[in-house]
C-alpha positions as CSV (number, residue, x, y, z in Angstrom):
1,X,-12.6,145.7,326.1
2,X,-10.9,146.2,322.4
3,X,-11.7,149.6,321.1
4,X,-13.5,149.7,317.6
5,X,-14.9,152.0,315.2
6,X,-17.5,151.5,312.7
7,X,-16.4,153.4,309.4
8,X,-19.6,153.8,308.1
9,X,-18.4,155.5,304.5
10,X,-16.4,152.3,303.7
11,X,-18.6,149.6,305.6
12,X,-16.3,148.2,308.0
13,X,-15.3,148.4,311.4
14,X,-12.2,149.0,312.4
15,X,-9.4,148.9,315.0
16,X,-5.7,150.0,315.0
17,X,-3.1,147.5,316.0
18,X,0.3,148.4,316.3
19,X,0.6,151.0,313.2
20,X,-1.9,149.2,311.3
21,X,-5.5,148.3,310.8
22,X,-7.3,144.9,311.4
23,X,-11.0,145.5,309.8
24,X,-14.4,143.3,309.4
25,X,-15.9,144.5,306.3
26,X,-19.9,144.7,306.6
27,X,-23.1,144.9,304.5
28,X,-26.0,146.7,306.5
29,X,-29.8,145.7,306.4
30,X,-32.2,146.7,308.6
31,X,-31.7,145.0,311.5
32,X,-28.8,142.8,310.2
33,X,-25.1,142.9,309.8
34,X,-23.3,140.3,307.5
35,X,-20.1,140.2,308.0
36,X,-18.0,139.2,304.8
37,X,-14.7,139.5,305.3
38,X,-12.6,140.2,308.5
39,X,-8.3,140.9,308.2
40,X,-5.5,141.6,310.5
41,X,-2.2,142.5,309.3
42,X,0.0,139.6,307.9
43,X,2.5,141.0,310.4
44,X,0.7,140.5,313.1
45,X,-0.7,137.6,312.7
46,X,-1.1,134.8,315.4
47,X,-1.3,137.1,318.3
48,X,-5.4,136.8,318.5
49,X,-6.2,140.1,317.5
50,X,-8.6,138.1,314.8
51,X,-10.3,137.3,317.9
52,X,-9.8,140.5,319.8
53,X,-12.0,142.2,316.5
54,X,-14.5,139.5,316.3
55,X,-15.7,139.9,319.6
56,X,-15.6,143.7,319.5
57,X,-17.8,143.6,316.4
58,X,-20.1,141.3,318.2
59,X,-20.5,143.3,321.2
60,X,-21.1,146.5,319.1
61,X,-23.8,144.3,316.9
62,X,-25.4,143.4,320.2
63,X,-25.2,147.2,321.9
64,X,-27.0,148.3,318.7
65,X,-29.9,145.7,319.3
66,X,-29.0,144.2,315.4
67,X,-28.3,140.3,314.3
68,X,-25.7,138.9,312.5
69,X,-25.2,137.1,309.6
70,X,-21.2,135.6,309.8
71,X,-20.0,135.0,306.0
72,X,-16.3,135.2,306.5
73,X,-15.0,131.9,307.2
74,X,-12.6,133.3,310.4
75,X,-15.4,135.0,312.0
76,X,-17.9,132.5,311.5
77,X,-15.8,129.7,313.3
78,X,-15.3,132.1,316.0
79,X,-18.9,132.9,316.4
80,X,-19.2,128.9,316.4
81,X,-17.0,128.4,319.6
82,X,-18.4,131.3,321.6
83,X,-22.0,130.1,322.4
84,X,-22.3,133.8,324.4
85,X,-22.9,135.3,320.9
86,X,-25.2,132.6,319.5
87,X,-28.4,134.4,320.1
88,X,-27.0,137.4,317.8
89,X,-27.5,135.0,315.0
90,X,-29.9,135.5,312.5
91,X,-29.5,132.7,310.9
92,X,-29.1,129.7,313.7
Protein backbone atom coordinates (compact mmCIF):
# COMPACT_ATOMS: atom_id res chain seq x y z
CA UNK A 1 0.00 0.00 0.00
CA UNK A 2 1.09 3.81 -1.13
CA UNK A 3 2.09 5.75 1.86
CA UNK A 4 0.14 9.15 2.36
CA UNK A 5 -0.16 11.97 4.60
CA UNK A 6 -2.95 14.24 5.29
CA UNK A 7 -1.54 17.85 5.67
CA UNK A 8 -4.21 19.14 7.57
CA UNK A 9 -2.84 23.03 7.66
CA UNK A 10 -3.08 23.20 3.84
CA UNK A 11 -6.01 20.66 3.24
CA UNK A 12 -4.45 18.04 1.13
CA UNK A 13 -3.05 14.81 1.28
CA UNK A 14 0.05 14.08 0.21
CA UNK A 15 2.69 11.68 -0.93
CA UNK A 16 6.31 12.09 -2.12
CA UNK A 17 7.32 10.64 -5.45
CA UNK A 18 10.62 10.65 -6.55
CA UNK A 19 11.83 14.28 -5.13
CA UNK A 20 8.54 15.59 -5.51
CA UNK A 21 4.91 15.75 -4.33
CA UNK A 22 1.71 14.36 -5.96
CA UNK A 23 -1.32 15.91 -3.71
CA UNK A 24 -5.28 15.75 -3.66
CA UNK A 25 -6.41 18.91 -2.37
CA UNK A 26 -9.60 18.60 0.08
CA UNK A 27 -12.42 20.49 1.73
CA UNK A 28 -13.59 18.89 5.07
CA UNK A 29 -17.23 18.58 6.40
CA UNK A 30 -18.36 16.65 8.92
CA UNK A 31 -18.42 13.39 7.73
CA UNK A 32 -17.47 14.25 4.08
CA UNK A 33 -14.36 14.84 2.02
CA UNK A 34 -14.61 16.57 -1.39
CA UNK A 35 -11.91 16.22 -3.28
CA UNK A 36 -11.27 19.19 -5.76
CA UNK A 37 -8.21 18.86 -7.29
CA UNK A 38 -5.67 15.99 -7.31
CA UNK A 39 -1.72 16.56 -9.19
CA UNK A 40 1.33 14.57 -9.78
CA UNK A 41 4.37 16.12 -11.15
CA UNK A 42 4.37 16.92 -14.95
CA UNK A 43 7.62 14.83 -14.81
CA UNK A 44 6.30 12.01 -13.79
CA UNK A 45 3.50 11.76 -15.44
CA UNK A 46 2.02 8.45 -17.00
CA UNK A 47 3.55 6.20 -14.56
CA UNK A 48 0.08 5.81 -12.49
CA UNK A 49 0.98 7.46 -9.54
CA UNK A 50 -2.49 9.57 -10.23
CA UNK A 51 -3.87 6.23 -9.41
CA UNK A 52 -1.45 5.17 -6.81
CA UNK A 53 -2.79 8.64 -4.75
CA UNK A 54 -6.38 8.15 -5.61
CA UNK A 55 -6.74 4.97 -4.07
CA UNK A 56 -4.64 5.95 -1.06
CA UNK A 57 -6.95 8.81 -0.37
CA UNK A 58 -9.76 6.45 -0.73
CA UNK A 59 -8.54 4.02 1.65
CA UNK A 60 -7.69 6.72 4.19
CA UNK A 61 -11.41 8.27 3.64
CA UNK A 62 -12.72 4.82 4.32
CA UNK A 63 -10.36 4.00 7.54
CA UNK A 64 -11.74 7.29 8.94
CA UNK A 65 -15.38 6.07 8.49
CA UNK A 66 -16.07 9.55 6.22
CA UNK A 67 -17.78 9.78 2.42
CA UNK A 68 -16.59 11.33 -0.47
CA UNK A 69 -17.63 13.72 -2.69
CA UNK A 70 -15.07 13.42 -6.09
CA UNK A 71 -14.98 17.04 -7.89
CA UNK A 72 -11.68 16.72 -9.67
CA UNK A 73 -12.31 15.35 -13.00
CA UNK A 74 -9.05 12.65 -12.60
CA UNK A 75 -10.25 11.34 -9.46
CA UNK A 76 -13.71 11.22 -10.14
CA UNK A 77 -13.22 8.88 -13.34
CA UNK A 78 -11.10 6.77 -11.22
CA UNK A 79 -13.57 6.47 -8.47
CA UNK A 80 -15.97 5.58 -11.56
CA UNK A 81 -13.90 2.44 -12.68
CA UNK A 82 -13.25 1.07 -9.19
CA UNK A 83 -16.74 -0.15 -8.06
CA UNK A 84 -14.76 -1.27 -4.59
CA UNK A 85 -14.97 2.45 -3.62
CA UNK A 86 -18.54 3.17 -4.72
CA UNK A 87 -20.05 2.78 -1.40
CA UNK A 88 -17.70 5.77 -0.10
CA UNK A 89 -19.80 8.02 -2.21
CA UNK A 90 -21.88 10.44 -0.87
CA UNK A 91 -23.31 11.35 -3.66
CA UNK A 92 -24.13 8.06 -5.88
Amino acid sequence: MVSIRDNKSASRYEMDVEGGVAFADYRMAPGVVTVNYTEVPAALRGRGIGAKLSAAVLEHIRAEGLKVIPRCGYFAGFVRGHPEYHDLLAQP
